[in-house]
VEXDREN-2710 file (C-alpha; in Angstrom, 1 decimal):
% VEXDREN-2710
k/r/px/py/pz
1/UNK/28.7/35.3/-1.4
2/UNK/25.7/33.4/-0.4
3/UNK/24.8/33.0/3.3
4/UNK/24.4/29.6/5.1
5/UNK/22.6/29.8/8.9
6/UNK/23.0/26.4/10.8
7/UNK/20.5/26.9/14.0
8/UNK/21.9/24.4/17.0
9/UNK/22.4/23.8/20.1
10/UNK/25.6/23.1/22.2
11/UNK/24.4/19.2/22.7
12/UNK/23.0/17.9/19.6
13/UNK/24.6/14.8/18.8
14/UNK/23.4/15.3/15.4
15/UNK/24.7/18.7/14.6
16/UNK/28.1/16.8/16.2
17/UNK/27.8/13.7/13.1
18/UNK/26.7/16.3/10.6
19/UNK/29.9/18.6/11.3
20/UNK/32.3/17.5/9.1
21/UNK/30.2/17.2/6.3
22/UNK/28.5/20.6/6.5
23/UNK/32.2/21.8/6.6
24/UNK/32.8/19.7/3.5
25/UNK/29.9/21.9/1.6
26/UNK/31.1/25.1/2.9
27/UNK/34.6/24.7/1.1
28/UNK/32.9/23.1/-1.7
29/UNK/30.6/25.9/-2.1
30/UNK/32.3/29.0/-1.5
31/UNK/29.3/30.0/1.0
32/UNK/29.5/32.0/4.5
33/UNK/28.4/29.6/6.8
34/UNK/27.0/31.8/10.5
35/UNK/26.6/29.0/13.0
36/UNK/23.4/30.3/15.7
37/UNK/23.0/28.8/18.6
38/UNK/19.5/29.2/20.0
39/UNK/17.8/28.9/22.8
40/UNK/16.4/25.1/22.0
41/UNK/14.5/24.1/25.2
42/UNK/12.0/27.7/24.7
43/UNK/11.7/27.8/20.9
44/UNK/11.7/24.4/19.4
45/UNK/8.7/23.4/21.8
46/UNK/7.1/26.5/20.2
47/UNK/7.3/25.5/16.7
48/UNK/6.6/21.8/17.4
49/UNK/9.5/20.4/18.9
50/UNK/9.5/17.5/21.1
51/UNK/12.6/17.5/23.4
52/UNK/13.8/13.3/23.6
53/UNK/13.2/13.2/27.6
54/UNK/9.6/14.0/26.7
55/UNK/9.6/11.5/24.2
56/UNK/7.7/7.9/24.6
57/UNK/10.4/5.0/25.3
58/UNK/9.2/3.7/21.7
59/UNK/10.8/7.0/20.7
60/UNK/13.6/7.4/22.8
61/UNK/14.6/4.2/22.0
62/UNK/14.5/4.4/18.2
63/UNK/16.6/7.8/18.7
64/UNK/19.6/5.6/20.0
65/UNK/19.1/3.2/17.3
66/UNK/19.4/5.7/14.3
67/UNK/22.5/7.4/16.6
68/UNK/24.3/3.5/16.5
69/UNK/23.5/3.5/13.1
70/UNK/24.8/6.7/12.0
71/UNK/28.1/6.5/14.1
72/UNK/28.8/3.3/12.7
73/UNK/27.8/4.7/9.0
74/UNK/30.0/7.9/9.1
75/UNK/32.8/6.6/11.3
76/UNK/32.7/9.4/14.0
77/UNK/32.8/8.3/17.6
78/UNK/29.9/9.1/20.0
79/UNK/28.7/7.5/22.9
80/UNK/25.0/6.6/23.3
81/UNK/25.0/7.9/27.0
82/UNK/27.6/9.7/27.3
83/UNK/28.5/11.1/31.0
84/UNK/27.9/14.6/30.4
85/UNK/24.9/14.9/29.2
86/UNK/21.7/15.2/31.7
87/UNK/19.1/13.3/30.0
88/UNK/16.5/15.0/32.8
89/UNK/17.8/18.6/31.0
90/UNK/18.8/20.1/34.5
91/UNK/20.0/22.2/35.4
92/UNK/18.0/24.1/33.1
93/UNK/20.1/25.5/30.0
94/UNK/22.9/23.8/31.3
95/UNK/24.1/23.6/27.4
96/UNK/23.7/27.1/27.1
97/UNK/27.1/28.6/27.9
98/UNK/29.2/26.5/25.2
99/UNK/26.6/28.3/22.4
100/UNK/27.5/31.8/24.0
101/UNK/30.9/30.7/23.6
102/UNK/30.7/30.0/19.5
103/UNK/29.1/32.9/19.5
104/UNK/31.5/34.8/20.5
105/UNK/34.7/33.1/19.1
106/UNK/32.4/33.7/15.5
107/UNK/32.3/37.6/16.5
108/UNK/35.8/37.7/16.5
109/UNK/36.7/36.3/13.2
110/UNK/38.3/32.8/14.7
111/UNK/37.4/29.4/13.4
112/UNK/34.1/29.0/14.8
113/UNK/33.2/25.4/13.4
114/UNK/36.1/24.1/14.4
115/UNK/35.5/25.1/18.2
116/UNK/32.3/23.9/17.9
117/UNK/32.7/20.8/16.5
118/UNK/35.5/20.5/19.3
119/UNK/33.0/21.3/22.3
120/UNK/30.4/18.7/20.7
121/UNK/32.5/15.7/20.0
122/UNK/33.9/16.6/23.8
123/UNK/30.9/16.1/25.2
124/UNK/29.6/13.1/22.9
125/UNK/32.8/11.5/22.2
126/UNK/35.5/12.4/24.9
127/UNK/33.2/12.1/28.2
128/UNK/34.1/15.5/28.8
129/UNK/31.8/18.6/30.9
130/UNK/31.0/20.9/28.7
131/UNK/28.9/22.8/31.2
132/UNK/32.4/23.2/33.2
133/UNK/33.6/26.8/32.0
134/UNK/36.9/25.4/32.9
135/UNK/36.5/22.9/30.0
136/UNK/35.7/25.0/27.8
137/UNK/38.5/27.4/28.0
138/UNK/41.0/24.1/28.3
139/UNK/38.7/23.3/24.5
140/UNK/39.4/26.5/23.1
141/UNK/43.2/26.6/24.1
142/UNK/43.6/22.8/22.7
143/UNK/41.9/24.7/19.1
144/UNK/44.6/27.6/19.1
145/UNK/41.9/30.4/20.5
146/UNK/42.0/32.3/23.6
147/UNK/39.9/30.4/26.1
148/UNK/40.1/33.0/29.1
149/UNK/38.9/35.7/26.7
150/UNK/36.3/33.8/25.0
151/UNK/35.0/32.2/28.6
152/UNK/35.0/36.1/30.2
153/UNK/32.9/37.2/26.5
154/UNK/30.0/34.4/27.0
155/UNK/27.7/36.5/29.3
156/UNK/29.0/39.6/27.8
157/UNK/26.1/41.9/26.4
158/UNK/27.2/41.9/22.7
159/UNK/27.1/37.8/22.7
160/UNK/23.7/37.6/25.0
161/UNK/22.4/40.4/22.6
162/UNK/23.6/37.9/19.2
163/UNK/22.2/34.7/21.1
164/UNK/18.8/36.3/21.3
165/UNK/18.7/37.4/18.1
166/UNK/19.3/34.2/16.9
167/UNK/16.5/32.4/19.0
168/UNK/13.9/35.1/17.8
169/UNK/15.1/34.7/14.4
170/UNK/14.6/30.4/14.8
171/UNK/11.4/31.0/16.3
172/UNK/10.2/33.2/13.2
173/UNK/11.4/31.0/10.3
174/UNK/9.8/27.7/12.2
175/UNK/13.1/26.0/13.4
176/UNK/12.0/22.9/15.5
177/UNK/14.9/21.0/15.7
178/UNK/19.1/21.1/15.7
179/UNK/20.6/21.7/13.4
180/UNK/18.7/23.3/11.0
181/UNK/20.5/24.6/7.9
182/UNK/18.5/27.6/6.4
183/UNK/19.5/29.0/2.8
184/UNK/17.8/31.8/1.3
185/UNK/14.8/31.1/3.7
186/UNK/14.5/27.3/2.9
187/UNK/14.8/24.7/6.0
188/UNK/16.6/21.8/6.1
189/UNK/16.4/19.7/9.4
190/UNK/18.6/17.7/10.5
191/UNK/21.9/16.1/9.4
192/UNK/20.5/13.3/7.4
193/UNK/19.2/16.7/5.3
194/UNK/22.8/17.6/3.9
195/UNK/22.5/16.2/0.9
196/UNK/19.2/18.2/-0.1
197/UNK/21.0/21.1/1.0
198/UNK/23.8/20.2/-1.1
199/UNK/21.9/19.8/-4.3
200/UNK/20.0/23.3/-3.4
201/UNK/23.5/25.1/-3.3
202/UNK/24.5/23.5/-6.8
203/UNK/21.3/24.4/-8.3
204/UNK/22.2/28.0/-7.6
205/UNK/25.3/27.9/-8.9
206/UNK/24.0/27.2/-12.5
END
């Protein structure tokens, strides 16, 4: 079966909108989707990135824009500011624990999109602390998967050892953004990409 990387991180409202659609071409596909959280703040500055709170007010401003838009297009609830999220970044990796924790739900054969997409639309859409381990196990209990287990297995070698791999492995392909759906080596950034990506996994299967 063909092999479908989706590089994110753990608070990118856009990787939230684009989650039931990638799931859509999954299904629709027949392809192994391995969700990678990496470590945005170090390697998307690297390849070009340009984290918002860096961003001129011209830009900042646009990025809530095209968020109202596409909330109001796909029907998906978000908030614009929601509570949760820093807009200073700090502390530092503060979104970094709820990656470890797809990571390591993914490891053990559970339904890693769905926790994922659980953890993002509680931080965009539920005003909910995703930073708070508590949160996260009451996330993953609310999904059917054992939070204390996966909570205790997010600073566990095996997990670190997968979440570095997977930001040395964005870093060398030139991932800049979240998400960032690779296939076969091609990039496609960002949710508004899906449909490219779409077309590219139909083309294969003629």
């Amino acid at each position: 079966m063909v092999e479908l990387s989706c590089f994110y991180s753990l608070s990118s409202p856009w990787a939230y909108l684009g989650g039931p659609r990638l799931a859509q071409i999954v299904q629709r596909h027949q392809v192994i989707l391995v969700l990678k959280p990496y470590d945005f703040q170090d390697v998307a500055p690297r390849n070009g990135g340009i984290p918002l709170r860096t961003r001129p007010e011209a830009r900042r401003s646009y990025h809530a824009l095209e968020l109202d838009r596409w909330r109001q297009h796909l029907g998906l609830p978000l908030n614009l500011v929601p509570r949760f999220y820093p807009q200073d970044g700090k502390p530092a990796g503060w979104n970094k624990p709820a990656g470890w924790m797809v990571i390591a739900a993914q490891a053990r054969g559970l339904d890693a999109p769905r926790l994922s997409h659980a953890l993002l639309r509680a931080l965009w859409a539920e005003e909910r602390d995703t930073a708070d381990a508590d949160v996260r196990r009451a996330i993953a209990d609310e999904n059917g998967m054992p939070g204390e287990e996966l909570v205790a297995a997010e600073r566990s070698a095996p997990v670190q050892k997968l979440y570095k791999a997977y930001s040395e492995e964005a870093g060398r392909l030139g991932v800049f953004g979240a998400p960032t759906y690779v296939l076969e080596g091609e990039r496609f950034w960002g949710q508004d990409r899906l449909e490219f990506l779409d077309r590219a996994l139909e083309a294969m299967e003629k």
